[in-house]
TIRO-2110 file (N, C-alpha, C; in Angstrom, 1 decimal):
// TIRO-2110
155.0, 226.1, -2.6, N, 1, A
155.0, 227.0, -3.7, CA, 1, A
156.1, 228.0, -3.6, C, 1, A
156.9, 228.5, -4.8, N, 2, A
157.6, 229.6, -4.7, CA, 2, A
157.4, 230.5, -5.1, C, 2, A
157.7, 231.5, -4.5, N, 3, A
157.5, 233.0, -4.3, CA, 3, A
158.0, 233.5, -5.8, C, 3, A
157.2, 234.5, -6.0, N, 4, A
157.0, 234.6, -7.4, CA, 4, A
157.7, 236.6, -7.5, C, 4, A
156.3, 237.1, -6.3, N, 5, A
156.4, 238.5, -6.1, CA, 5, A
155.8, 238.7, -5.0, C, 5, A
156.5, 239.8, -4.2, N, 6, A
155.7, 240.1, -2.7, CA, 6, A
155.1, 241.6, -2.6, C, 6, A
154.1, 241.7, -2.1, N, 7, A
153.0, 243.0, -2.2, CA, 7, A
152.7, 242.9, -0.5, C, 7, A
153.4, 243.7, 0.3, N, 8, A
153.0, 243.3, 1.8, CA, 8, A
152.3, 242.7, 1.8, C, 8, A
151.4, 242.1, 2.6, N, 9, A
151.3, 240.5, 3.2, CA, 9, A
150.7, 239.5, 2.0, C, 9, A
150.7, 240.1, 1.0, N, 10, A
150.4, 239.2, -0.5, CA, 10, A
151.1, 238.5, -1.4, C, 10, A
152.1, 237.2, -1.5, N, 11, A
152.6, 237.0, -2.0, CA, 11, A
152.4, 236.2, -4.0, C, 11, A
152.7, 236.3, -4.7, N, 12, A
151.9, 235.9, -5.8, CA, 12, A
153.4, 234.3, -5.9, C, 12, A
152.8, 233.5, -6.2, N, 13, A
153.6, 232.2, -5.6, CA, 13, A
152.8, 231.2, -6.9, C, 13, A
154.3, 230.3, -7.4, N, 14, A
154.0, 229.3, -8.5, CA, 14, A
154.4, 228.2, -8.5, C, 14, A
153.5, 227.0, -8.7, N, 15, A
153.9, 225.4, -8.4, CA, 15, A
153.9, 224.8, -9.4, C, 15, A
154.4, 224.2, -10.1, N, 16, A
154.2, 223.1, -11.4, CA, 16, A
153.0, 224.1, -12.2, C, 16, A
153.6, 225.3, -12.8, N, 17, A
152.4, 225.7, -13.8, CA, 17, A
151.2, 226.7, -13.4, C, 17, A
151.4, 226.6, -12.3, N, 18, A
150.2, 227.0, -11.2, CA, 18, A
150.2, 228.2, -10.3, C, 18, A
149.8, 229.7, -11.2, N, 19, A
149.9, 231.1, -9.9, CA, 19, A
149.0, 231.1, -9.3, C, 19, A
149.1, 231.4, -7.7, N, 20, A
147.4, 232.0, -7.1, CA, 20, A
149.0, 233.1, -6.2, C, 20, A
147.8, 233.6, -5.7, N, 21, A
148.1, 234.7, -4.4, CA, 21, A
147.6, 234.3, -3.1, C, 21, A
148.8, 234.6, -2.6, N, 22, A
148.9, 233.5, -1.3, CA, 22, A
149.1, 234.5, 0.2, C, 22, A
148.2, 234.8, 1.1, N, 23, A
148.8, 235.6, 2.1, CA, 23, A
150.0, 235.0, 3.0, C, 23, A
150.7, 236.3, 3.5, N, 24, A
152.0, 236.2, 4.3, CA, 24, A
151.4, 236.3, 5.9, C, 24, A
150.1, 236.5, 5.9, N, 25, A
149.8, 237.2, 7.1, CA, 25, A
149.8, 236.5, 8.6, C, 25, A
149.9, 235.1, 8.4, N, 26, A
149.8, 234.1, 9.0, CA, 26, A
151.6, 234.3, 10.0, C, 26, A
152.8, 234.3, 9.1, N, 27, A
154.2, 234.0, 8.9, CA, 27, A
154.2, 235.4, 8.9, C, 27, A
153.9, 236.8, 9.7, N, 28, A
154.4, 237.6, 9.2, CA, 28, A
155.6, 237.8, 10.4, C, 28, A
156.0, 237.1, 11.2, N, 29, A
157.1, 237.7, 11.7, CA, 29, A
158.5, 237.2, 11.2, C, 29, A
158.1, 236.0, 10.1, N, 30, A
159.2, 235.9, 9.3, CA, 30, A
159.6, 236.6, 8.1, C, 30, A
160.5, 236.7, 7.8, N, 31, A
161.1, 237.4, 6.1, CA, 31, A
161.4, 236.7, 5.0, C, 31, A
160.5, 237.3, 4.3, N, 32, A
160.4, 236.6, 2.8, CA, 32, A
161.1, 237.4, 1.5, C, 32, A
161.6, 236.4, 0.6, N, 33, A
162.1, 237.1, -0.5, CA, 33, A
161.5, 236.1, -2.0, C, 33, A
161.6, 237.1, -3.1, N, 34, A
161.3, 236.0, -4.1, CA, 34, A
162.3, 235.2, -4.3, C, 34, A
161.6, 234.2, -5.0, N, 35, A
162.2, 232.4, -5.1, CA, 35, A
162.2, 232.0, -3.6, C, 35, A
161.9, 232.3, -2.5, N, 36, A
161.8, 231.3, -1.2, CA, 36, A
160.0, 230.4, -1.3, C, 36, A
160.3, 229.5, -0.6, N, 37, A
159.3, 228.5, -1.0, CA, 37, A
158.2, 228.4, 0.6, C, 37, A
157.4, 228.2, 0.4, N, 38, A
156.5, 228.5, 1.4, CA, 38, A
155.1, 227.0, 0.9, C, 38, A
154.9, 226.5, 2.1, N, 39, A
153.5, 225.4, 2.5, CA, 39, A
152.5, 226.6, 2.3, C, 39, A
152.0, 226.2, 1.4, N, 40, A
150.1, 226.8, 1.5, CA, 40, A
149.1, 226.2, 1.8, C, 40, A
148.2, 226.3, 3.0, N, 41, A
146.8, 225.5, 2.8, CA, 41, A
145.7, 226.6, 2.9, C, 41, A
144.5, 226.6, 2.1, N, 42, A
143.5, 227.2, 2.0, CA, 42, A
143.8, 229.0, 1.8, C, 42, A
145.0, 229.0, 0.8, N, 43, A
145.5, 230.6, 0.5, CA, 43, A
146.3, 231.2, 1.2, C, 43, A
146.8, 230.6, 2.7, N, 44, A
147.8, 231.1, 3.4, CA, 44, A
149.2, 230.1, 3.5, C, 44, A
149.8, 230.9, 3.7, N, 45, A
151.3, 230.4, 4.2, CA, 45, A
151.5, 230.0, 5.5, C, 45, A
151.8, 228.4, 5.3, N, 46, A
152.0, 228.1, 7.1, CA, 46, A
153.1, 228.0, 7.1, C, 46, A
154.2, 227.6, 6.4, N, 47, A
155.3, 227.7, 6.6, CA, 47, A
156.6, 227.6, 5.5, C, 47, A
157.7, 228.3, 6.1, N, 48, A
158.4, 228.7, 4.9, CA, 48, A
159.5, 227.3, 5.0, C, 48, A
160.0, 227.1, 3.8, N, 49, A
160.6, 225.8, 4.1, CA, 49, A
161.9, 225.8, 3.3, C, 49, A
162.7, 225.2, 3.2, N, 50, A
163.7, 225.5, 1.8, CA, 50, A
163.7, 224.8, 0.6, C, 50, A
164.9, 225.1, -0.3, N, 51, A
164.2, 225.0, -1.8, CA, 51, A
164.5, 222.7, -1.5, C, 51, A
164.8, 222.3, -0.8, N, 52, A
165.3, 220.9, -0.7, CA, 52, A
164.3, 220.2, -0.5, C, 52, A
163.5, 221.0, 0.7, N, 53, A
162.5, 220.4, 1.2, CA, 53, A
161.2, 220.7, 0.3, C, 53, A
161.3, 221.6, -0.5, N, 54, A
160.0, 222.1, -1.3, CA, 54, A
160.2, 220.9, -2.6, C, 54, A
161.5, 220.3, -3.0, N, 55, A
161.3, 219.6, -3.9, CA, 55, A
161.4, 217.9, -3.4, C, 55, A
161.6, 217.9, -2.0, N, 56, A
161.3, 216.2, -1.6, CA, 56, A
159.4, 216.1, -1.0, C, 56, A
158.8, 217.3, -1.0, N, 57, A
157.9, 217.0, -0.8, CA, 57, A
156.7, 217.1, -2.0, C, 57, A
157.1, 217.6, -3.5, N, 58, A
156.7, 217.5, -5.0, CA, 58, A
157.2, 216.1, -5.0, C, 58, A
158.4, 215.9, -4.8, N, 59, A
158.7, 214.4, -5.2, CA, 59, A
157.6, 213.2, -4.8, C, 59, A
157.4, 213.6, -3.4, N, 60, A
156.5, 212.6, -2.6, CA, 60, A
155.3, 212.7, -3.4, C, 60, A
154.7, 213.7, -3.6, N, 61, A
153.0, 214.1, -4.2, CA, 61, A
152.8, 213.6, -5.2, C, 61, A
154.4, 213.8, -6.0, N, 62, A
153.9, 213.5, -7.4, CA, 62, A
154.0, 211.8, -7.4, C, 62, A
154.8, 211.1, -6.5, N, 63, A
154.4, 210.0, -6.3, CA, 63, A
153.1, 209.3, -6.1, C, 63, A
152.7, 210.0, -4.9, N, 64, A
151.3, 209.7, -4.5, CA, 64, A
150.1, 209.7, -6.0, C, 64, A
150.3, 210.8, -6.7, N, 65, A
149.7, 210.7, -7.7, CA, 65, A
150.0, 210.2, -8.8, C, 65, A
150.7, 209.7, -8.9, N, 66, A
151.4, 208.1, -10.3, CA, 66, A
151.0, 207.2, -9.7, C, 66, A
150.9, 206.6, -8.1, N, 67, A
150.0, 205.4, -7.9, CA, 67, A
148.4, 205.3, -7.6, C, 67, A
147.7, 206.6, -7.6, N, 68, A
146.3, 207.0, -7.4, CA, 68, A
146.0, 206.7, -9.1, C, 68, A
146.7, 207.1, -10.3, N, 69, A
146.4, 206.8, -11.4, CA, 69, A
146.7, 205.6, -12.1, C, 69, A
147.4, 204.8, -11.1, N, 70, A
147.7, 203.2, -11.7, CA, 70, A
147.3, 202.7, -10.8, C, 70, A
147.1, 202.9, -9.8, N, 71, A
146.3, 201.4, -8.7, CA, 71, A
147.7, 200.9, -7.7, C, 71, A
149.2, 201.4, -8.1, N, 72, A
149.9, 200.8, -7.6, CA, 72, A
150.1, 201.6, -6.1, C, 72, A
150.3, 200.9, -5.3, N, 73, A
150.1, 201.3, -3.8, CA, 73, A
152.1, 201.5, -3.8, C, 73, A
152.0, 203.1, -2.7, N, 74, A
153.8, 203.4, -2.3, CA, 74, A
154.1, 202.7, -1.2, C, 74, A
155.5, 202.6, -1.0, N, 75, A
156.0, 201.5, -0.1, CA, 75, A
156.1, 202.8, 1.4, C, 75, A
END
């Protein structure tokens, strides 16, 4: 997700369409700015990653989900 706005350890963060508020609290000895991109699971930040890697791993997902909706299996 990328960082949207930062409120100490609260970042408000947006994916394909999609705001939630996401804690920093996890990553707080790293430094964050808006537009840096950050792994969320279950509302926290496990890690911050760059903008390259935040769009080869949408790439992958949204793969995974074009063959979950046609049956066609990825190589």
């Amino acid at each position: 997700m990328q960082i949207k706005r930062i409120d100490g350890f609260t970042a408000t963060c947006e994916a394909k369409g999609v705001t939630r508020d996401v804690s920093l609290f996890m990553l707080q000895h790293e430094t964050f700015a808006e537009n840096d991109f950050v792994v969320v699971h279950l509302g926290y930040a496990i890690q911050k990653v760059g903008a390259d890697e935040a769009a080869a791993a949408w790439e992958v997902y949204d793969e995974m989900l074009a063959a979950s909706t046609t049956g066609t299996p990825t190589s």
